[in-house]
C-alpha positions in Angstrom: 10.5 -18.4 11.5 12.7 -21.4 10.4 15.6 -19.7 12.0 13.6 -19.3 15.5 12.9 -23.3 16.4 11.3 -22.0 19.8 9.1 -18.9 18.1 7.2 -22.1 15.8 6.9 -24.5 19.2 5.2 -21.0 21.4 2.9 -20.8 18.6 1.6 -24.3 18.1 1.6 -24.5 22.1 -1.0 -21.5 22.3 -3.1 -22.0 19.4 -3.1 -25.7 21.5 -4.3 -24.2 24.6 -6.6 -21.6 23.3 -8.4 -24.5 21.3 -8.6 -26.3 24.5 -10.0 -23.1 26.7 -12.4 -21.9 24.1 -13.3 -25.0 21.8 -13.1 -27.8 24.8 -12.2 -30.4 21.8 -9.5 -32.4 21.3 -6.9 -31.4 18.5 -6.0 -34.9 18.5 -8.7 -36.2 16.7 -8.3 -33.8 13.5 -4.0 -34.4 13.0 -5.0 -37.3 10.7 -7.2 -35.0 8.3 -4.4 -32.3 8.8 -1.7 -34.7 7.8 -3.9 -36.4 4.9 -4.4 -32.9 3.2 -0.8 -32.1 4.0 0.5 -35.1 2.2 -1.6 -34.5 -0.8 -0.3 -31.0 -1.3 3.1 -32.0 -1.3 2.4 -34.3 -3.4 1.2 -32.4 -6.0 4.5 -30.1 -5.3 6.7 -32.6 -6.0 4.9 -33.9 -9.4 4.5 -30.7 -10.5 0.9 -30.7 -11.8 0.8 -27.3 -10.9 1.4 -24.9 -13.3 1.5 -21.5 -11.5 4.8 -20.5 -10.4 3.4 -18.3 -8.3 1.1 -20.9 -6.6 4.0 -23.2 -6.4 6.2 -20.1 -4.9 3.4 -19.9 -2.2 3.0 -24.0 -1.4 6.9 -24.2 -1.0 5.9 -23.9 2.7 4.9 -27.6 2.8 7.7 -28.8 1.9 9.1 -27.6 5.2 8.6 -30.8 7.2 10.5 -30.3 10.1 8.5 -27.2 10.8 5.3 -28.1 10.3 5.9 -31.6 12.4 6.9 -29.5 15.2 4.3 -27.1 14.3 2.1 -29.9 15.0 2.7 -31.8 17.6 2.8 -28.7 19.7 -0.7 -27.9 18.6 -1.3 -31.9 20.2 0.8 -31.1 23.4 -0.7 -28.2 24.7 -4.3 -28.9 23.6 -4.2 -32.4 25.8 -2.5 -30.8 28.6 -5.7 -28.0 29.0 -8.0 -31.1 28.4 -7.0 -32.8 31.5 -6.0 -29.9 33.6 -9.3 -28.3 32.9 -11.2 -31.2 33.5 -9.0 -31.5 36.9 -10.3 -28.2 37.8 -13.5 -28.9 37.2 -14.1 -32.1 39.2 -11.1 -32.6 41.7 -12.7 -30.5 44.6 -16.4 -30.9 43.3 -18.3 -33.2 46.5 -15.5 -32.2 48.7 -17.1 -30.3 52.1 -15.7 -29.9 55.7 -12.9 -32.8 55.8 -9.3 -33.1 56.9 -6.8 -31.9 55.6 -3.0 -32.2 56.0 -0.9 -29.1 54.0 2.2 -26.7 54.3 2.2 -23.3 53.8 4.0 -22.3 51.0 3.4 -18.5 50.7 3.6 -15.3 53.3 -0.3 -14.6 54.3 -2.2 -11.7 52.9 -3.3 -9.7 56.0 -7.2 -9.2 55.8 -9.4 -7.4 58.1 -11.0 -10.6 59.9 -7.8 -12.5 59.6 -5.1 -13.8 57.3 -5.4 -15.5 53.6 -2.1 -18.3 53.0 -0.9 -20.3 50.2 -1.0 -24.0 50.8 0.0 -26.9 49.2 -1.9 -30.0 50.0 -0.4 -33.1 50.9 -3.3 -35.4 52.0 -7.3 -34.7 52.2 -9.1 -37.6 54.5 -5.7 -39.4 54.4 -5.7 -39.9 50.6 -1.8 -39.0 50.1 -2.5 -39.6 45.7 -5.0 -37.9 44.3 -5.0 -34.4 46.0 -0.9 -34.0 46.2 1.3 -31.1 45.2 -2.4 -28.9 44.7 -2.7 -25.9 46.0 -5.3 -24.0 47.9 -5.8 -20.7 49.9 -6.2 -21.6 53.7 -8.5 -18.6 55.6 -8.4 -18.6 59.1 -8.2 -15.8 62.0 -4.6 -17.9 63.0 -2.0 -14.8 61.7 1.1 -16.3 63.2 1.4 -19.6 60.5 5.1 -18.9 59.0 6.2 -20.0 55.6 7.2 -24.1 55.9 4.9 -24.8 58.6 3.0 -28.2 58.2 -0.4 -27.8 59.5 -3.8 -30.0 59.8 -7.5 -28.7 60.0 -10.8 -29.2 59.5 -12.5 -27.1 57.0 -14.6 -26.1 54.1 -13.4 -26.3 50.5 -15.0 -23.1 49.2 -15.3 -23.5 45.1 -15.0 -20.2 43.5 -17.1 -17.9 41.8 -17.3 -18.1 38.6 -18.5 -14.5 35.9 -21.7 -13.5 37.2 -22.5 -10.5 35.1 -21.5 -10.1 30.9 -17.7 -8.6 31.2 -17.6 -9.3 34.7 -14.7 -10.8 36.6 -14.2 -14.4 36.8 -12.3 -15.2 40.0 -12.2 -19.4 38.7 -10.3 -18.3 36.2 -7.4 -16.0 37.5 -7.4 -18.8 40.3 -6.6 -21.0 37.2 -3.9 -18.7 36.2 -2.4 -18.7 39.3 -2.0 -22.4 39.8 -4.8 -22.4 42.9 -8.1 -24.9 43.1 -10.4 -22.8 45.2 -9.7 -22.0 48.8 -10.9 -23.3 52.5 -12.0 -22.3 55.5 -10.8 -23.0 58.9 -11.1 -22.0 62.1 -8.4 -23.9 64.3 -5.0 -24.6 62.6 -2.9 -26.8 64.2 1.1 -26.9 63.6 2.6 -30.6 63.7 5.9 -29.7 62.3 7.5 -28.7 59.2 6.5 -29.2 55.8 8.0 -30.4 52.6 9.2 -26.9 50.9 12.1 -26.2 48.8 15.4 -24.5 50.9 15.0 -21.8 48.2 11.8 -20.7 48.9 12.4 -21.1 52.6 15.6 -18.7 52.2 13.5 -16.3 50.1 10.9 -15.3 52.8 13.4 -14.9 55.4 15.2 -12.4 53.1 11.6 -10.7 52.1 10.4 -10.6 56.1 13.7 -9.0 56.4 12.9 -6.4 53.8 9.7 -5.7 55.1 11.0 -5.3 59.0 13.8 -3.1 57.7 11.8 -0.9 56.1 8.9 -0.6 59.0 12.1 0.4 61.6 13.4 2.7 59.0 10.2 4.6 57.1 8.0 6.2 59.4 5.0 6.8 57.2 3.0 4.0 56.7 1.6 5.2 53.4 5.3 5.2 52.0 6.7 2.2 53.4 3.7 -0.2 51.9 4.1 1.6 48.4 8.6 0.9 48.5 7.7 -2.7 49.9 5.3 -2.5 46.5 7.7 -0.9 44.2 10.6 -3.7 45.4 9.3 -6.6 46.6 5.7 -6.3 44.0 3.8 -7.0 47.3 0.8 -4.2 47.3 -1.8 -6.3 49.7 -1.4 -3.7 52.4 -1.0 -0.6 50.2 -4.2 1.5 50.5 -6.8 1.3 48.0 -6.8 4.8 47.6 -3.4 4.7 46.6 -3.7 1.7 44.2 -6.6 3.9 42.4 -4.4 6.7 41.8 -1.6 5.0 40.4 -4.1 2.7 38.1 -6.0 6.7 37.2 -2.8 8.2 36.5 -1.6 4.4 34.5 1.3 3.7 36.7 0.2 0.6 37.9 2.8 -1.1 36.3 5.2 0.6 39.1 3.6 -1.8 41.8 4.3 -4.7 39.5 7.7 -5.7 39.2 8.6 -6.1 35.9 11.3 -5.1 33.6 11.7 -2.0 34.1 12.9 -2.9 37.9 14.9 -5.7 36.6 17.1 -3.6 34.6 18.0 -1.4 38.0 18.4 -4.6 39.9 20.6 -5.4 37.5 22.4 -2.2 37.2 22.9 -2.4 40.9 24.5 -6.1 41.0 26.8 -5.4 38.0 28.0 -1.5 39.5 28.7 -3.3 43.7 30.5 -6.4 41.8 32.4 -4.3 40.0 33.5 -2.2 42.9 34.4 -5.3 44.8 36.9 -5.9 41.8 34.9 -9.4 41.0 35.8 -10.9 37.4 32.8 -10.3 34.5 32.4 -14.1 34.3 32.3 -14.3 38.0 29.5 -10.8 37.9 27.7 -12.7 35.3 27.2 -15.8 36.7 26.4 -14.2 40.0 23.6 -12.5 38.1 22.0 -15.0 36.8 22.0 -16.6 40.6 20.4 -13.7 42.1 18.2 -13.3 39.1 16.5 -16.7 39.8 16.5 -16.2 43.7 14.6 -12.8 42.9 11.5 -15.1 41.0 11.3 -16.6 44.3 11.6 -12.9 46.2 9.1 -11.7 44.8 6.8 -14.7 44.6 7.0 -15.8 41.1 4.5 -13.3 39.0 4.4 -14.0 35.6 5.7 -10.3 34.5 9.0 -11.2 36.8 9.5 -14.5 35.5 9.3 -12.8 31.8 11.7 -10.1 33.3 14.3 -12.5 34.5 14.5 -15.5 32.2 15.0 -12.7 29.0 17.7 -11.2 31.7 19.2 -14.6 32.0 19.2 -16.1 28.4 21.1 -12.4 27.7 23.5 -12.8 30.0 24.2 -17.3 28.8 24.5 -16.0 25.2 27.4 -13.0 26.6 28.8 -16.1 28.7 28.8 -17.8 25.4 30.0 -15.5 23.0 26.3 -15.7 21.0 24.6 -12.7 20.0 21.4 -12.6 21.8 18.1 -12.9 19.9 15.2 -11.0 21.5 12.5 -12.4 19.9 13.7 -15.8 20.7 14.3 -14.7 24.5 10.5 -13.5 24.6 9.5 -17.1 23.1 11.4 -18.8 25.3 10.3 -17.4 28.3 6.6 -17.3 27.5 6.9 -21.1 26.7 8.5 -21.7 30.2 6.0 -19.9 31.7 3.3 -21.4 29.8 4.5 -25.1 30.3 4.9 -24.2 34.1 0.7 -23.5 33.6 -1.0 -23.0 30.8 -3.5 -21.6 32.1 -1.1 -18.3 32.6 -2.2 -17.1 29.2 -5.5 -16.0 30.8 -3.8 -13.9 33.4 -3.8 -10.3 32.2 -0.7 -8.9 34.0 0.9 -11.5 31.6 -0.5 -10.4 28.5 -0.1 -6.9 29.1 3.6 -7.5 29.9 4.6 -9.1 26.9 2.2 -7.0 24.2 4.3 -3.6 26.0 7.7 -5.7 25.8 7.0 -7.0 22.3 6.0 -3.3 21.2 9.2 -2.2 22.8 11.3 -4.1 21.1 9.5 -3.5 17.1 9.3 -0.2 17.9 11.3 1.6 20.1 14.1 2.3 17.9 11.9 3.4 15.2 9.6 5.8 17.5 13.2 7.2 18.6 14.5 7.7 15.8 11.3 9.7 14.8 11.6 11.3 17.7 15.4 12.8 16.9 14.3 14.8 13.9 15.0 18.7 14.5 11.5 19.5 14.4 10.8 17.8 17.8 11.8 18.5 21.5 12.2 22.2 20.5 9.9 23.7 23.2 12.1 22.4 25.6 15.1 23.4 24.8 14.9 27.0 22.8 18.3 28.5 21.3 16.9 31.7 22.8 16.8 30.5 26.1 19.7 28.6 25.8 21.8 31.8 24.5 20.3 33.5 27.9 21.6 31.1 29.9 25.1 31.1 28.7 26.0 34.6 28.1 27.4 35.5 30.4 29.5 32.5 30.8 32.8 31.3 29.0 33.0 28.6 26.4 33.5 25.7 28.6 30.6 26.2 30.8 28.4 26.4 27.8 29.4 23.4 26.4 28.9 21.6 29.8 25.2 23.3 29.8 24.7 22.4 26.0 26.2 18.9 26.7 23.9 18.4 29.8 20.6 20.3 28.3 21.2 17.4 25.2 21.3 14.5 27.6 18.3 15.5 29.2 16.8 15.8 25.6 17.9 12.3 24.8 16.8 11.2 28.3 13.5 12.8 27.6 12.9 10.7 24.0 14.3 7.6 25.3 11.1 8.0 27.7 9.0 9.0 25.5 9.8 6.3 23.1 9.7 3.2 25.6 6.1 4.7 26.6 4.6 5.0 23.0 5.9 1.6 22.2 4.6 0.1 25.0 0.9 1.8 24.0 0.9 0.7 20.8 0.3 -3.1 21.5 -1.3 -2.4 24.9 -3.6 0.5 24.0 -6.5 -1.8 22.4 -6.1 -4.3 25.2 -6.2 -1.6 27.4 -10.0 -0.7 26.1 -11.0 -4.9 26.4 -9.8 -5.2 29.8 -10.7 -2.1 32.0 -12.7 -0.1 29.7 -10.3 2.8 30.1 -7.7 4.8 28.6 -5.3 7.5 29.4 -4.4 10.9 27.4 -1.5 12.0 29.8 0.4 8.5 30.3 3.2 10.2 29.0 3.4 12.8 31.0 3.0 11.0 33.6 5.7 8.4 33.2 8.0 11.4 32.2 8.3 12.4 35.6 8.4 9.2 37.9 10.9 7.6 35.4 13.1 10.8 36.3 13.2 9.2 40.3 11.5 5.2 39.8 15.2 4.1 39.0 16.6 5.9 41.9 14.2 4.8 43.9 14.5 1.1 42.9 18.6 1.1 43.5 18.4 3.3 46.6 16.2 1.1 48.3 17.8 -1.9 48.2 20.8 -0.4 48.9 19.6 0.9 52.0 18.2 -2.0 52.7 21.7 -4.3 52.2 23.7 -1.3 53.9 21.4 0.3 57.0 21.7 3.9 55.7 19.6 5.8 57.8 20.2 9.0 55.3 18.8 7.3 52.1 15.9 6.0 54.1 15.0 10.1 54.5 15.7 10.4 50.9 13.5 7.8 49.8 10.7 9.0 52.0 11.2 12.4 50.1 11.3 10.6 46.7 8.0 8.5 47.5 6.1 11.6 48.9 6.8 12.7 45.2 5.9 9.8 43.4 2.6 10.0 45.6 1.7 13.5 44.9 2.4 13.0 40.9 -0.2 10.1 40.9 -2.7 12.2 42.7 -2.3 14.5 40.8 -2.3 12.9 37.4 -5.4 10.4 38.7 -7.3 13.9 39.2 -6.6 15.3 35.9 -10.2 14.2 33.7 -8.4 12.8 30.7 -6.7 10.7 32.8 -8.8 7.8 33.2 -11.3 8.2 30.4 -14.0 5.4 30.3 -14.4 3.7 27.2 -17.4 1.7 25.6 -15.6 -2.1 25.0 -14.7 -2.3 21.7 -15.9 -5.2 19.5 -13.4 -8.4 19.0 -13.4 -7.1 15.1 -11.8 -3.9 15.9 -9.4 -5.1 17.8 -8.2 -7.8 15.6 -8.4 -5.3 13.0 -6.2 -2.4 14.5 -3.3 -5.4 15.0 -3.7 -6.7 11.7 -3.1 -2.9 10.4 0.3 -2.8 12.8 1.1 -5.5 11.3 0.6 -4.4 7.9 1.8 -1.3 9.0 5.1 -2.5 10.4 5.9 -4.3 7.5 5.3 -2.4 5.0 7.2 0.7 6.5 10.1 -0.8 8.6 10.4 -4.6 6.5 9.6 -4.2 3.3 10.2 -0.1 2.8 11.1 -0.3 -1.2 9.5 -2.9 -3.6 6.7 -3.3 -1.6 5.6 0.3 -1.1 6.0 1.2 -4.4 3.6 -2.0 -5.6 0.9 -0.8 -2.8 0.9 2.5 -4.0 0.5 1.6 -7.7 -2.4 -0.5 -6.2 -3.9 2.2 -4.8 -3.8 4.6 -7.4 -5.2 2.2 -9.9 -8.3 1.4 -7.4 -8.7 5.0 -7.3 -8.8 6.0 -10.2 -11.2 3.4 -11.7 -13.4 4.8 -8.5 -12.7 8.6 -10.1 -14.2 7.2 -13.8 -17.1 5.4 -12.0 -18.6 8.1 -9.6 -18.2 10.5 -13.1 -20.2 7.9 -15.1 -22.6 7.4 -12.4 -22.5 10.3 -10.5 -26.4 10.7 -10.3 -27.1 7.0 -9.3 -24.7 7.2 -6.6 -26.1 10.5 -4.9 -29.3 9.0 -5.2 -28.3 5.9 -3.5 -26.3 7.9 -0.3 -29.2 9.3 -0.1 -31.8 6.8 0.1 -29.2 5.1 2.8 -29.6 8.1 5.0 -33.3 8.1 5.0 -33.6 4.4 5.3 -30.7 4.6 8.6 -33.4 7.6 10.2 -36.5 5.4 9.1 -35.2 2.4 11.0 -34.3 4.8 14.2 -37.9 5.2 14.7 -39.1 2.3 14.6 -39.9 1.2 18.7 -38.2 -1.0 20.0 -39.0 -3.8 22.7 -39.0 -3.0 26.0 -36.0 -4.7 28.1 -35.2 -5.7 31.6 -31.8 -6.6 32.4 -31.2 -8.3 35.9 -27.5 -7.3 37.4 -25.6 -9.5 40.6 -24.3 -7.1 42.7 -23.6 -9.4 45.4 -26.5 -8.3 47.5 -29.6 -8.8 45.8 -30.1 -7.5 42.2 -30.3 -4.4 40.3 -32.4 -4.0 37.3 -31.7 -1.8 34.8 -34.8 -1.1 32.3 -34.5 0.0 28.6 -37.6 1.8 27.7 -38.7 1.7 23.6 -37.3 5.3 23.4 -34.8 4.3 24.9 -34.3 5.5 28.4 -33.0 4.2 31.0 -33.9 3.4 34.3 -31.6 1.5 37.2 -33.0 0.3 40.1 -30.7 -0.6 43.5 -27.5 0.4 42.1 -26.1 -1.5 45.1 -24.1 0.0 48.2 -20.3 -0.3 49.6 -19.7 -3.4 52.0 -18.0 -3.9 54.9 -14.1 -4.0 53.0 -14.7 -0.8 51.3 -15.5 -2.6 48.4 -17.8 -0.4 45.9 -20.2 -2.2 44.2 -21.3 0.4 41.8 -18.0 1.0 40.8 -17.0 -2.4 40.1 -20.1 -3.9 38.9 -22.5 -1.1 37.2 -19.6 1.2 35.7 -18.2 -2.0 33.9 -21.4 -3.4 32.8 -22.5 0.1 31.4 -19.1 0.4 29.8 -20.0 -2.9 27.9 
């Protein structure tokens, strides 16, 4: 901890925020209490009234000032930052109705069936040029021709959004929060007046991402596949089909049609092997990485997991420049802080969370899981010495070793896969549960397969896209048909997307407390420690052992008064309870009956955007 300055500021600015989002009170006002109790306790350090080495072992934290004065006034920062921004949210837009208002757009639109959805970035409402600048909206309107850097003006309706309707529902003020957006407006004439204040960068980056996307419509014939490699590259999945999304989220390879680390790795794979070819120096191919790592943010329109992806990319790439080993732990801090000072409100957004938990779980566990994984005992179904012999009898000695020396990296290909997905489930899994109420049994499977073609897919598209090769546009068709049929078919398979009852806040604080334990005591602390738990153990069981034999017939009898006191309290009736569900069009009622049974009344229908209500609303209620 003291040797990772930017690990103690990430946690003081999150406990700061999550005081502010939860608590809504101001840290500020206890730092004098905090800093009276802290003085106290250092104080009796230093004079040593305290007696009890061990005691004194365990207070030598205190007398770590810089630490906890960092500590500290991180707590402070963070916590006043939500305070204001929060109450910004809150009250900035609150009496504002139809009015002008004077933006530029700052984001490609969202296609939508009565027209288009754009990012904009407010300059002036009614001519106030203060106290609504630099916020941003969405802008709807049946205009589809506004371009990226256009300055507009309108007359329209600030819309506030909604907010959780339903207990685990979703709250759309919220990921607007997350996202850096007030509310949206809407408008029906938009007129241009010129060009707005945007940065050259950003400008730059949506002429190379219309480029993209007009590449690949000339060259990819099926619809279905070009919107799913724009998605794959580019993280843009508005206009995939939402039959497609539900596959790849039931088959839980969602996280293809997010770009995230995974694609970052081939991106930079791809930059390192052309710069290479072109003869360029390393410094020179470094530096250039980092520059196209930055532009790529803006490519593909700044998502959190991306921005994770890229700064960890970058702060590897400084320290090589430097001559530093890099520090992984400190690159995930440092990036989660920029992000987080950027917005703190980010820490709400769940593609966040669920992209650091599977990178942090990568990087404690991976190499253990692997090494697990190497053990004789594993991987033999797939590679039998039977079958092996087979193959190479009737071959010479060389062209066994090249099968034996192929069959093995497939093998290690195959764990290394394996690993990286386990990992990634270990922290993810219980989130997994909170969030969607799901989880997978065949996520390994799956991701077995499309990793075998999701890196070729990632490098051969942009290649064709920098190069015009009509032949790897045919290839990549073949290579997304695949990728399609796999999530199909996966997203079919029952166990695939099995629907969980939310778990409780205690169990899942409880399973990371247990990795936690878990990891320490087997990978940190494998020796001493183990040997002092186990002696722990043994003693606690075996004063249990004399126990139940002293009082063998008072504990029988007392299991079994439990049982018949848990049945006794099962039939006693319960009250009778009505529960009143928003599903947008009215509302369902869902009736508990003493005994009970249920009854659900107007389940509601599908509207006019395919949008199932049943599915969204009931299934996750009931799941809850």
């Amino acid at each position: 901890m003291i040797n990772r300055p930017i690990l103690i500021i990430l946690l003081g600015y999150i406990i700061g925020i999550i005081i502010g989002l939860y608590c809504n009170i101001s840290i500020a006002i206890f730092i004098i209490p905090i800093v009276v109790i802290y003085l106290s306790i250092k104080f009796i350090y230093k004079k040593s009234i305290i007696q009890n080495k061990k005691l004194k072992h365990y207070l030598h934290i205190f007398n770590i000032k810089k630490v906890i004065l960092i500590f500290l006034i991180s707590i402070v920062i963070s916590n006043t930052i939500v305070l204001i921004l929060n109450n910004k949210y809150d009250l900035l837009f609150k009496n504002i109705k139809e009015v002008q208002y004077l933006a530029t757009i700052v984001e490609a639109p969202t296609i939508k069936q009565y027209g288009a959805r754009y990012k904009i970035k407010i300059e002036s409402i009614n001519k106030d040029t203060r106290k609504f600048k630099n916020t941003y909206l969405y802008l709807n309107t049946k205009n589809k021709n506004l371009k990226v850097g256009y300055k507009v003006t309108f007359i329209g309706e600030f819309i506030e959004p909604e907010i959780k309707r339903n207990y685990g529902g979703f709250n759309y003020k919220e990921y607007l929060k997350s996202i850096g957006i007030y509310g949206s407006v809407n408008a029906n004439h938009v007129k241009i007046i010129g060009n707005g204040n945007i940065s050259k960068i950003k400008l730059v980056a949506n002429k190379v991402s219309n480029y993209i996307k007009e590449t690949v419509a000339k060259n990819i014939e099926n619809e279905s596949n070009r919107n799913l490699l724009l998605g794959i590259l580019l993280g843009n999945d508005d206009n995939l089909e939402s039959e497609i999304k539900e596959s790849f989220a039931g088959s839980n390879l969602s996280h293809l049609l997010a770009v995230s680390g995974m694609h970052i790795s081939y991106v930079i794979l791809g930059i390192s092997i052309i710069l290479s070819k072109l003869k360029f120096p390393k410094k020179i191919t470094k530096i250039s990485t980092i520059i196209l790592l930055i532009f790529f943010i803006f490519l593909t329109g700044e998502t959190p997991s991306v921005k994770r992806a890229c700064i960890m990319a970058i702060m590897s790439i400084i320290a090589s420049l430097i001559y530093r080993k890099s520090d992984t732990i400190t690159n995930i801090s440092t990036s989660l802080l920029i992000i987080l000072i950027q917005n703190p409100f980010s820490i709400m957004n769940i593609g966040l969370i669920l992209s650091y938990f599977a990178t942090l779980g990568i990087v404690l566990f991976y190499k253990r899981v692997l090494n697990f994984m190497k053990k004789p005992i594993y991987l033999k179904a797939i590679v039998s010495k039977g079958a092996l012999e087979k193959i190479t009898e009737a071959n010479n000695k060389r062209n066994k070793t090249i099968i034996k020396t192929l069959l093995k990296d497939f093998c290690n290909k195959i764990r290394e896969i394996i690993s990286v997905s386990i990992s990634a489930q270990i922290l993810t899994f219980p989130l997994s549960m909170l969030i969607f109420n799901k989880i997978s049994l065949t996520f390994l499977f799956s991701n077995i397969l499309v990793s075998l073609i999701i890196g070729v897919i990632i490098i051969l598209g942009f290649l064709s896209i920098i190069f015009q090769l009509k032949i790897c546009f045919n290839i990549l068709e073949i290579l997304l048909s695949i990728l399609t049929k796999i999530a199909n078919i996966f997203s079919k398979i029952p166990i695939s997307n099995i629907i969980m009852k939310t778990p409780s806040l205690v169990f899942v604080i409880c399973y990371y407390i247990i990795i936690i334990f878990i990891f320490y005591i087997i990978f940190l602390r494998k020796k001493q420690l183990k040997r002092t738990l186990e002696i722990m153990f043994l003693a606690v069981v075996d004063t249990f052992k004399s126990k139940l034999l002293v009082h063998k017939r008072h504990f029988f009898i007392s299991i079994l008064l439990v049982i018949i006191l848990a049945q006794s309290i099962k039939l006693i009736p319960k009250d009778l309870k009505i529960h009143f569900i928003d599903v947008g069009q009215g509302d369902s009622c869902l009736i508990i009956t003493p005994k009970n049974k249920t009854i659900l009344i107007d389940g509601g229908g599908s509207r006019a955007d395919n949008f199932n209500v049943r599915k969204k609303y009931i299934t996750s209620i009931f799941a809850r």
